[in-house]
LOMISE-433975 format. One record per residue: residue in three letters; y, z, x negated of N, C-alpha, C in turn. Coordinates in steps of 0.001 Angstrom, whole numbers. Each point is the difference from the previous one (the first is absolute). Layout:
REC code     n_y     n_z     n_x    ca_y    ca_z    ca_x     c_y     c_z     c_x
REC  ALA       Y       Z       X       Y       Z       X       Y       Z       X
...
***
This chain:
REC code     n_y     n_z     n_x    ca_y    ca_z    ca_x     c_y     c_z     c_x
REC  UNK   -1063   35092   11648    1204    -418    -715    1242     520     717
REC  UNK    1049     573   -1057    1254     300     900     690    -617     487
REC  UNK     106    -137    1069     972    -714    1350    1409    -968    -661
REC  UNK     866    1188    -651     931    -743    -714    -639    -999   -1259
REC  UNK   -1004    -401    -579    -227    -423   -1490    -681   -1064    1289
REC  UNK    -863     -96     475    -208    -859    1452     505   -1228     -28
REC  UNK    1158     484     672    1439    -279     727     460   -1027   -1265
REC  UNK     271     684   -1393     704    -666    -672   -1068   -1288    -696
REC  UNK   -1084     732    -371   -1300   -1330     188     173   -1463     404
REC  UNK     348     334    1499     132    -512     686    1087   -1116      93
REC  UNK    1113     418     182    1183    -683   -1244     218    -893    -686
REC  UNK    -742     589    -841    -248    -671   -1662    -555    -891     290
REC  UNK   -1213    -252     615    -373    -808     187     444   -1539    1370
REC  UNK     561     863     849     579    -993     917    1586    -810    -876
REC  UNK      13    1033    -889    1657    -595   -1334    -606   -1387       1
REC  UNK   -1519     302   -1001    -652    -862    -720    -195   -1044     417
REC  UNK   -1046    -139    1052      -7    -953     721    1311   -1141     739
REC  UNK     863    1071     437    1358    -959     375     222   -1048   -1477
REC  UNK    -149     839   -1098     553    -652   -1075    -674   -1428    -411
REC  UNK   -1617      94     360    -934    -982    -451     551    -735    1251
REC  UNK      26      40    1112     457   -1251     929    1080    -411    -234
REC  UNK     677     367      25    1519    -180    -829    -146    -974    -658
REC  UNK    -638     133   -1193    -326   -1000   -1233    -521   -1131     472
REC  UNK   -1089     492    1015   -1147   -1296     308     797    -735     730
REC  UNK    1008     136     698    1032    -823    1016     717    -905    -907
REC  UNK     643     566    -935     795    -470   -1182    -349    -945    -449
REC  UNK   -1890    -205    -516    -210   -1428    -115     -61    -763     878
REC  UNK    -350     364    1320    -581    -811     372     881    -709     585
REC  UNK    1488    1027      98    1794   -1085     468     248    -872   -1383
REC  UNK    -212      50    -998      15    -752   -1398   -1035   -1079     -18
REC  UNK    -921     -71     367   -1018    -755      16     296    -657    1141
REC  UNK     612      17    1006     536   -1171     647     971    -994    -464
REC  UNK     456     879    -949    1645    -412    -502    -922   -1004   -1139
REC  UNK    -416     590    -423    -877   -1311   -1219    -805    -669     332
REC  UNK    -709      54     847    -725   -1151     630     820   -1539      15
REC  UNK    -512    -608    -102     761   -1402     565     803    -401     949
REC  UNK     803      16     212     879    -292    1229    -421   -1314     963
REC  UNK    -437     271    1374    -179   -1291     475    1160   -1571    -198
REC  UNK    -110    -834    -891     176   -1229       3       2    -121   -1173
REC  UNK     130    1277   -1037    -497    -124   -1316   -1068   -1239    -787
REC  UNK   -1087     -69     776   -1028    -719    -346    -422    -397    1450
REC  UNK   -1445    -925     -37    -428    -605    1056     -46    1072    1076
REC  UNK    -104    -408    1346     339    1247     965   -1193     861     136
REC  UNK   -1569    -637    -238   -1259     259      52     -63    1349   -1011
REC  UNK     311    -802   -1224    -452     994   -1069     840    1783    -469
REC  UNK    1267    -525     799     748    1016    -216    -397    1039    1091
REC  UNK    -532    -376    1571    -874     991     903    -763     236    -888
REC  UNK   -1238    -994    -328   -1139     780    -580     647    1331   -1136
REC  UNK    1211     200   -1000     -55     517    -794     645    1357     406
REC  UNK     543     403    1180     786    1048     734   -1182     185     857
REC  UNK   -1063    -842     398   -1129    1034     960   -1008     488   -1037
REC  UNK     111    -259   -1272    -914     604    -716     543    1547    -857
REC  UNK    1539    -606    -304     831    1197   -1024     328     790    1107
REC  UNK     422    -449    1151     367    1293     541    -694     796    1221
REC  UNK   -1147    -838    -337   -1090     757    1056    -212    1795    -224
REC  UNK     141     740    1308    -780    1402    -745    -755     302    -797
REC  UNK      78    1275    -819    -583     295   -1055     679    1230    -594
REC  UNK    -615     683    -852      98    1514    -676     874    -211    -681
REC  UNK     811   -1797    -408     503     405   -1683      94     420    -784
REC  UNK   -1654     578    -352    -151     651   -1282     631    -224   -1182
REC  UNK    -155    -808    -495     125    -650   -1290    1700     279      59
REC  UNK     687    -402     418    1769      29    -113     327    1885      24
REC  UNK    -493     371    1155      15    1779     202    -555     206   -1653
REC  UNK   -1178      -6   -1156     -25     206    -281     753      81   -1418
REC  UNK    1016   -1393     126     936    -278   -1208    1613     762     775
REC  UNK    -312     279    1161    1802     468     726    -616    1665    -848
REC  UNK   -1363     472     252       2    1631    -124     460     273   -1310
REC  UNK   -1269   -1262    -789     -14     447   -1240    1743      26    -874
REC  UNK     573    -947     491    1724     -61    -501     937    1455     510
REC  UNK    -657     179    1185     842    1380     528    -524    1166    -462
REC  UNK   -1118     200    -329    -597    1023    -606     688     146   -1765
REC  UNK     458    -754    -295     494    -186   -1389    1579    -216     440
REC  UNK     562     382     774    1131     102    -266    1053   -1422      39
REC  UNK    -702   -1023     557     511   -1319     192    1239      43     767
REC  UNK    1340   -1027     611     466     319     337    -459    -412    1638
REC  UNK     216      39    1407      27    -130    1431    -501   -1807    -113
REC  UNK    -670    -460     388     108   -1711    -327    -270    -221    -759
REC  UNK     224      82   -1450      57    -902   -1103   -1695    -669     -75
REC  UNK   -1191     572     744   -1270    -560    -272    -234    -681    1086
REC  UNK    1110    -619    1302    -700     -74    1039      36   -1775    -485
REC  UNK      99    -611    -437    -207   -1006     116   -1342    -380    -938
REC  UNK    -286     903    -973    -910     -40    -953   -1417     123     692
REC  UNK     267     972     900    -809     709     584    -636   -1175    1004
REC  UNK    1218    -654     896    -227   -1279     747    -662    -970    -759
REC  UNK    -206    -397    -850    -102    -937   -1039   -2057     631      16
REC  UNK    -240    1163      94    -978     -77    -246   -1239    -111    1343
REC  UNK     935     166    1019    -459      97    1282    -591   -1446     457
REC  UNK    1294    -871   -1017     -49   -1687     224   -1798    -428    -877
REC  UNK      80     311    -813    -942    -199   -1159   -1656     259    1116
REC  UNK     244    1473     431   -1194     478     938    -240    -918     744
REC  UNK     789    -312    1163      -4    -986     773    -441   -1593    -214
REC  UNK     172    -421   -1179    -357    -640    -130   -1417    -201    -900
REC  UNK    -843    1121    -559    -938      -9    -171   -1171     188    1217
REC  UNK     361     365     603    -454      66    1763    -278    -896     698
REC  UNK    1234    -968      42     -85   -1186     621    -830    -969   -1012
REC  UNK    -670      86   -1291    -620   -1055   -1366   -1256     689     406
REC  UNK    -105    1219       9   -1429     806     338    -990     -71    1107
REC  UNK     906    -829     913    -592     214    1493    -376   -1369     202
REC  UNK     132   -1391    -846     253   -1048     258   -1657    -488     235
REC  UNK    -420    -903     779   -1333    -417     -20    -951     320   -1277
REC  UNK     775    -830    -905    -693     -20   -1433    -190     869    -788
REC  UNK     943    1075     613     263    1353    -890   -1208    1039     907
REC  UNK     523     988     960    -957     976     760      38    -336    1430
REC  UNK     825    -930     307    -425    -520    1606     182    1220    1080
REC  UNK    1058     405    -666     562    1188    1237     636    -845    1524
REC  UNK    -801    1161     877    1178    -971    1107     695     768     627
REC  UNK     247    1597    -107     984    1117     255     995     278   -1350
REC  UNK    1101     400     259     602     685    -981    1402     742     421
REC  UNK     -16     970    -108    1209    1213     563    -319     -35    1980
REC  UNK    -842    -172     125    -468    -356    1333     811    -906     486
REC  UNK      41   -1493    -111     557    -992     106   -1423   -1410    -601
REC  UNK     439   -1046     851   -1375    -960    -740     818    -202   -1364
REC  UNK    -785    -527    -903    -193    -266   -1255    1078   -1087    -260
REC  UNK    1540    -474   -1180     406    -664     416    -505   -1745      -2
REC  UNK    -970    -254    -567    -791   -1531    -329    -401     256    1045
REC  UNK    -692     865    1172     289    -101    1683     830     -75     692
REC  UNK    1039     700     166     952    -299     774    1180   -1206    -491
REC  UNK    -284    -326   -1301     584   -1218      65    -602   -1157    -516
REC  UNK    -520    -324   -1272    -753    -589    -744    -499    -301   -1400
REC  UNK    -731     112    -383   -1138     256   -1822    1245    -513    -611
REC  UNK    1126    -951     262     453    -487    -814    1553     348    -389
REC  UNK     645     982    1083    1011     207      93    -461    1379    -357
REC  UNK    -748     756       8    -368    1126    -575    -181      60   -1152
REC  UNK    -750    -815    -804      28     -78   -1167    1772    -391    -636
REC  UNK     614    -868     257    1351    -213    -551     574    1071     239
REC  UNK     122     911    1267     659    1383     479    -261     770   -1331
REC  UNK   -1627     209    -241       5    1266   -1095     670    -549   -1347
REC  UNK     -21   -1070    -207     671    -672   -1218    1404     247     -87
REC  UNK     544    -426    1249    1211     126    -244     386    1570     298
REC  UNK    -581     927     487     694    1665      27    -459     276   -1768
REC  UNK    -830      39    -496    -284     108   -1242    1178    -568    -887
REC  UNK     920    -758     -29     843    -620    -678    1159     677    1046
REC  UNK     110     280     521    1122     697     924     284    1445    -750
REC  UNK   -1341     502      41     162    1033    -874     847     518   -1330
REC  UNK    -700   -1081    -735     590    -276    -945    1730     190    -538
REC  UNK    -112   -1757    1412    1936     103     177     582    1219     149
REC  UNK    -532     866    1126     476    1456     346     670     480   -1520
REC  UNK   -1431     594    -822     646     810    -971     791    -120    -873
REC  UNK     -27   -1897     127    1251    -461   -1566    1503    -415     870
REC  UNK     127     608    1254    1189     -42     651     326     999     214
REC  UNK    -519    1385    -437     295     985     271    1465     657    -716
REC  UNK    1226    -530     -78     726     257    -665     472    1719    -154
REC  UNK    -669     744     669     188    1338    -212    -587     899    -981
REC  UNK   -1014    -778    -727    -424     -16   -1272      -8    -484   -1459
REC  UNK     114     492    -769     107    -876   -1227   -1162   -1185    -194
REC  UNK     708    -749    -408    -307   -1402    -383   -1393     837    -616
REC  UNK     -75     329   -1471   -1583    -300    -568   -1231     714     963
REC  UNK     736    1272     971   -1322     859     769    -130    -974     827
REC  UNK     798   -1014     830    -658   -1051     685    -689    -753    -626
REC  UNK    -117    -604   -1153    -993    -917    -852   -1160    1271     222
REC  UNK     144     675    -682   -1093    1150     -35   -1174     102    1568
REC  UNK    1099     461     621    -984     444    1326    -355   -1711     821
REC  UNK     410   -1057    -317    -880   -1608      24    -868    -123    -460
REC  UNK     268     352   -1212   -1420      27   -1002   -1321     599     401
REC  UNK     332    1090     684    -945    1398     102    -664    -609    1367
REC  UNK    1070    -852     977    -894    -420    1506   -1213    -935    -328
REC  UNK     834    -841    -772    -497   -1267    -424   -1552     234    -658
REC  UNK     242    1213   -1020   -1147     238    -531   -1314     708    1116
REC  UNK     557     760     584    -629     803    1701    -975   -1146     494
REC  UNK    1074   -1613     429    -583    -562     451   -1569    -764    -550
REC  UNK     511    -485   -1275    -582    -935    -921   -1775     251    -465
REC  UNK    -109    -270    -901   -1354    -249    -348    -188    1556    -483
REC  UNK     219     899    -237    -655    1456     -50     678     551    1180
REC  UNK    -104    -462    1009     908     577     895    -234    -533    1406
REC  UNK     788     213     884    -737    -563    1589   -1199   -1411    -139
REC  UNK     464    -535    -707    -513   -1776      -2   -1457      99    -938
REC  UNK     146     969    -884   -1263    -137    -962    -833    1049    1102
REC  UNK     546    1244    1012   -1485     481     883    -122    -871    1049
REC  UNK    1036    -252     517    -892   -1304     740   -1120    -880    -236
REC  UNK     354    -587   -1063   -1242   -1020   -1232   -1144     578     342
REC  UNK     209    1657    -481   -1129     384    -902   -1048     505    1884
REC  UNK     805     430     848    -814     470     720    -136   -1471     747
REC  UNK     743   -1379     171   -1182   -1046     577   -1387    -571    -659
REC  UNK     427     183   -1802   -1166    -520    -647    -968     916    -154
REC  UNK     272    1545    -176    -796     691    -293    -729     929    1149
REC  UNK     593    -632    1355    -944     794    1323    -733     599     108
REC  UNK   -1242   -1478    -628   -1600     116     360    -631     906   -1521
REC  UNK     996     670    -572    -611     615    -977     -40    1701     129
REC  UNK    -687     948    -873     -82     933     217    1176     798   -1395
REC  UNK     824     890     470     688     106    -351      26    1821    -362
REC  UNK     234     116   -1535    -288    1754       8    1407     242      32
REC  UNK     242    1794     239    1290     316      -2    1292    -473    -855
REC  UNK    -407    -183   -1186    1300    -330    -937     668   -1621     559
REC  UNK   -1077    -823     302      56   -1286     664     911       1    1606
REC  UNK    -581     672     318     884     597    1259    1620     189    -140
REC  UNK    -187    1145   -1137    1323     789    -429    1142   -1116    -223
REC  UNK    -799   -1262    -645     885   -1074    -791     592    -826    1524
REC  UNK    -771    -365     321     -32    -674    1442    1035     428    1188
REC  UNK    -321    1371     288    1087     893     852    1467     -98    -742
REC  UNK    -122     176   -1050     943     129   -1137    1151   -1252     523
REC  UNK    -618   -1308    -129     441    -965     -65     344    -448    1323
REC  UNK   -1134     -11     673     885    -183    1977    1024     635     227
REC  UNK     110    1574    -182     652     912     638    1315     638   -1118
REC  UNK   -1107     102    -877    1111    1860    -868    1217    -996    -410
REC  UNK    -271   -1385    -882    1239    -420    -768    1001     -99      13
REC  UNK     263    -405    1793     901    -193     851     765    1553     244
REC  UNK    -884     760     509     327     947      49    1179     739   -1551
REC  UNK   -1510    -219   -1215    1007     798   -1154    1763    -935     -71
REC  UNK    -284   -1146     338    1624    -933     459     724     881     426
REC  UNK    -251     185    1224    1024     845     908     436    1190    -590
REC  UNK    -592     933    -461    -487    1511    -376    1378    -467   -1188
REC  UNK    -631    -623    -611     941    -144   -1606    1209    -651      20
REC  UNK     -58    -818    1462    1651    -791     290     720    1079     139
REC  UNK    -316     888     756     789    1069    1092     706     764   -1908
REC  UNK    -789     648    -674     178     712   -1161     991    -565    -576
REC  UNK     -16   -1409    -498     755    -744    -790     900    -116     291
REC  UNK    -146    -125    1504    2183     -34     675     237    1185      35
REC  UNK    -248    1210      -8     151    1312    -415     826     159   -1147
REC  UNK    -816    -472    -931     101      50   -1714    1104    -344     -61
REC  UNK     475   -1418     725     877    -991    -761    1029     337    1037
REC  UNK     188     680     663    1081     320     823     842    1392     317
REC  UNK    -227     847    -923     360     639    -336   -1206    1550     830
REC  UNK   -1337    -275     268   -1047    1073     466    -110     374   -1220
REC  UNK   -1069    1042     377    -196    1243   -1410   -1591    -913    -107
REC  UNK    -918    -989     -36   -1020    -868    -320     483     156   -1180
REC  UNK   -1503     689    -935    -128     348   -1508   -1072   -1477    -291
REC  UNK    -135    -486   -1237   -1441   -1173    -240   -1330     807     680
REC  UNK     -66    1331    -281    -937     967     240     -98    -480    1665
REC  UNK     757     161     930     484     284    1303    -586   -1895     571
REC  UNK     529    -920    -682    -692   -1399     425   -1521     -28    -837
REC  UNK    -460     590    -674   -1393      60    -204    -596     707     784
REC  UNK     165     860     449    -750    1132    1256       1    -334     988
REC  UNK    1192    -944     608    -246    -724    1511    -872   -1324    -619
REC  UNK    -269    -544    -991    -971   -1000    -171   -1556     758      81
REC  UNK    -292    1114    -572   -1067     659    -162    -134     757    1664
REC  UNK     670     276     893     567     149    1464    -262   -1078     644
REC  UNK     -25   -1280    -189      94   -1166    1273   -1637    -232    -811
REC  UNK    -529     139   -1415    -837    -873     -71   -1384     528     918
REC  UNK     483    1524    -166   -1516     860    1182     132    -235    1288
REC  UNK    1548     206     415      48    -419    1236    -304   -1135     602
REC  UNK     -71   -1466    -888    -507    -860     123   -1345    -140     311
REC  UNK    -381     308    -499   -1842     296    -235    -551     671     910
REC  UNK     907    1464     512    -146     601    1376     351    -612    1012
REC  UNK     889    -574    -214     335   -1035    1688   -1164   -1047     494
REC  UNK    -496    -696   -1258    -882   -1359    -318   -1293     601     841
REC  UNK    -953    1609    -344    -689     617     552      57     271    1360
REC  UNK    1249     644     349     106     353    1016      98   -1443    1086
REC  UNK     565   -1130    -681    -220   -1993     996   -1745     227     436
REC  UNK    -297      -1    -785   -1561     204    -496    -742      43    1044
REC  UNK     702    1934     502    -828     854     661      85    -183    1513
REC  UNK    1525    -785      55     397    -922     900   -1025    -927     755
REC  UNK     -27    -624    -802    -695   -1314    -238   -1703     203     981
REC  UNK    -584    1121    -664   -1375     296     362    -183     655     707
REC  UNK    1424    1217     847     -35     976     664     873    -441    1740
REC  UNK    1203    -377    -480     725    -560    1164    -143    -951     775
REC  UNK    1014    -184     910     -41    -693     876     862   -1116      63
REC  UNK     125   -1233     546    1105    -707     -22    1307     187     226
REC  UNK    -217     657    1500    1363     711     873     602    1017    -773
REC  UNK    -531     773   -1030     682     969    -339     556    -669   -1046
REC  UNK    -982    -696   -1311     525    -195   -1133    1123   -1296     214
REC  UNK      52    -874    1198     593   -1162     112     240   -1033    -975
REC  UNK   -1528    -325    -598    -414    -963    -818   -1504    -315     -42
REC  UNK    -889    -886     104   -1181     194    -345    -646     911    -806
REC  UNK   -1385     341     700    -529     871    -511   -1501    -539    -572
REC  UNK    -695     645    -826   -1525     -56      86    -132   -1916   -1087
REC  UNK    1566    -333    -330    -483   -1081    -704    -792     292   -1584
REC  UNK     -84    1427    -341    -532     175   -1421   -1382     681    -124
REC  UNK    -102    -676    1172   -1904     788     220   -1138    -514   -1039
REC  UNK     329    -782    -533    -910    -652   -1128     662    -154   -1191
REC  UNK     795     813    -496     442    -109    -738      55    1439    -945
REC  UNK     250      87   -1065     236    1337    -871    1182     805     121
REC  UNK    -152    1146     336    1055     383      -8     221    1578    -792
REC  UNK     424    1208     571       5    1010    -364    -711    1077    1300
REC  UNK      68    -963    1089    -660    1001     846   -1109    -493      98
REC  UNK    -619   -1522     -47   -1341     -66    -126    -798     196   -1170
REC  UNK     806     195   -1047    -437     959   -1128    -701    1222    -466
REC  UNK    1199     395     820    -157    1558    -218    -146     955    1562
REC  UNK     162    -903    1183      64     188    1055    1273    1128     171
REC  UNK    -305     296    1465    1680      25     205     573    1956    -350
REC  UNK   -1240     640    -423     384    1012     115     401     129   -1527
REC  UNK    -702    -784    -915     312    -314   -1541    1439    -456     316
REC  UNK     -15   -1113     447    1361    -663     167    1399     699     128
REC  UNK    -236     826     943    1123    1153     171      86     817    -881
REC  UNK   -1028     617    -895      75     855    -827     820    -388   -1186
REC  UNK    -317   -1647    -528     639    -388    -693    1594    -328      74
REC  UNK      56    -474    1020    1637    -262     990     644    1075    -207
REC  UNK    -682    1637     371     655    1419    -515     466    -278   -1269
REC  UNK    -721    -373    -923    -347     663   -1457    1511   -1258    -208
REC  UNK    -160   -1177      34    1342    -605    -542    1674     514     740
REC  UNK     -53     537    1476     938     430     942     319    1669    -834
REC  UNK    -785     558    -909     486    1052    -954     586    -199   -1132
REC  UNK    -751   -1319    -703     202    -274   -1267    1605    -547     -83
REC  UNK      66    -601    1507    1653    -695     211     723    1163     429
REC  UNK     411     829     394     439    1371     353    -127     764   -1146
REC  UNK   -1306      14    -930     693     658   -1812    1155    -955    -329
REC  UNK    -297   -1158      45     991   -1100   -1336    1365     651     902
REC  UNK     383     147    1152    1482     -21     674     144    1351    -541
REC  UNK    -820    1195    -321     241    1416      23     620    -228   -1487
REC  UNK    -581    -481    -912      72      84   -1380    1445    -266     -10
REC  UNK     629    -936     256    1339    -337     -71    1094     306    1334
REC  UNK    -655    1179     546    1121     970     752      12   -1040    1279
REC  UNK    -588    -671     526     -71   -1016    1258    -727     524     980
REC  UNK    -206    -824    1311    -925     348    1147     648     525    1325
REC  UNK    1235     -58    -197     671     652    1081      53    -914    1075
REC  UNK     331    -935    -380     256   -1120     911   -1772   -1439     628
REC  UNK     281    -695   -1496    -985    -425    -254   -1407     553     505
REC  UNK    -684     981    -833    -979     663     314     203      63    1139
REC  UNK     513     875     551     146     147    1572    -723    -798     864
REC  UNK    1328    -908     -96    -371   -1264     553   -1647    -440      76
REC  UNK    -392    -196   -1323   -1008    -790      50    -978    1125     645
REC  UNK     405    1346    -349   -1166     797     557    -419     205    1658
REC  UNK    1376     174     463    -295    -401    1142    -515   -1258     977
REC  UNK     338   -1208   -1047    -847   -1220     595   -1744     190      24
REC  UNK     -16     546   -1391   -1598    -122     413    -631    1221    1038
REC  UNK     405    1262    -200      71    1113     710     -12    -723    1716
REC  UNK     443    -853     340      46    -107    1665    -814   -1227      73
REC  UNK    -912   -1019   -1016    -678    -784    -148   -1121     531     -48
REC  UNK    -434    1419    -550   -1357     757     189    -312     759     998
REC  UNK    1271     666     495     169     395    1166    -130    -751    1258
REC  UNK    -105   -1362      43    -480   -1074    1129    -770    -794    -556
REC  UNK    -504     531    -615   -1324    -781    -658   -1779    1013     808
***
């Protein structure tokens, strides 16, 4: 390769990266700012809810509603609170997921579990109340019009609800001990992981749209058809996690889905990846079709790209 094209490679990509930390800082100084303020509420519950929201982590989910708004032409900000709003939502499916009754995690972001480090009962009210925090976030967002905030409530709310975080939860405590073929899977991953995801993907678009970005209807359907593979690829790749890693690296329990159905004990893990490819293309067509991927794609490509690469 020529020295100068190298060089500028090189660049581009150190641009890039500054830019994604950049962002990832952005929430995570906002996400202090929305968190609860100590004396807000009891003094207990408001720790528990700042060692869980603002514990380390990738902030996927928010990065992917900040890209998807900047990739469309959004203005500097206008998604960061939206974006926060969905980070809140994550977080608190985490802390409902991990709970005794739920999967009995006792790691998470490499930190103990928070119904460990504080207690089953203040953890449970914690995820309750960031879930409704959320909420508040987006219908205070006065930098948006009134109906896209009804709109993008609607859309968390629905993420969360019964076709959505809360109905795969259900389905994977009741339906464990069962054997499960791919489409069953598809629905399942769908529902833990992608919904939330297509949230973010389609928040980021919509404040685009409504704020004067170039987001066509075309342009918020393609990041939905975009978050829903990537969903499904991320869900695989927990998976491969799950059966392949280690504690120290992944900094969450590992090896809890050993009896259970999945996509890598399915199809095992070399299927597994193949399939993880096949949706990580299908989401990279939907962004191509509507002139996207610069940002976004990127992004996501390089997350998994250094996840196989230390794998």
């Amino acid at each position: 390769m020529d020295s100068t094209v190298a060089t500028h490679e090189m660049d581009d990509h150190a641009a890039f990266f500054e830019r994604v930390e950049t962002l990832r800082a952005g929430v995570d100084r906002r996400l202090a700012e929305l968190a609860p303020p100590v004396g807000s509420a009891p003094d207990r519950l408001v720790e528990a809810v700042r060692y869980s929201l603002l514990a380390p982590g990738k902030r996927f989910r928010p990065m992917v509603t900040l890209l998807a708004a900047a990739e469309l032409g959004a203005p500097e900000g206008a998604a960061l609170d939206v974006a926060c709003a969905f980070e809140m939502i994550h977080a608190a499916s985490l802390i409902l997921d991990d709970l005794p009754a739920m999967d009995d995690a006792g790691l998470r972001r490499g930190l103990p579990t928070i119904h460990r480090a504080f207690d089953e009962a203040t953890a449970i009210l914690a995820g309750v109340g960031l879930l409704n925090q959320a909420y508040a976030v987006i219908a205070a967002d006065r930098g948006l019009p009134a109906p896209l905030r009804a709109e993008l409530a609607g859309r968390a709310a629905h993420a969360v609800g019964f076709s959505g975080l809360i109905a795969g939860q259900a389905r994977d405590l009741f339906d464990r001990d069962k054997l499960r073929d791919p489409a069953a899977l598809d629905r399942l991953n769908h529902e833990k992981t992608g919904v939330l995801i297509i949230a973010a993907a389609q928040g980021g678009a919509l404040v685009a749209k409504e704020t004067g970005g170039r987001a066509s209807d075309a342009a918020v359907e393609a990041m939905g058809v975009f978050a829903r593979h990537i969903g499904l690829a991320f869900q695989i790749r927990d998976d491969l996690i799950d059966a392949q890693g280690s504690t120290e690296a992944a900094g969450k329990d590992v090896g809890k889905d050993a009896a259970m159905a999945t996509v890598v004990s399915t199809l095992g893990s070399t299927g597994a990846r193949q399939v993880m490819e096949e949706h990580l293309a299908k989401a990279s067509g939907a962004l191509a079709e509507v002139g996207c991927g610069d940002l976004l794609g990127r992004y996501v490509g390089d997350l998994f790209a250094r996840r196989k690469a230390a794998a």
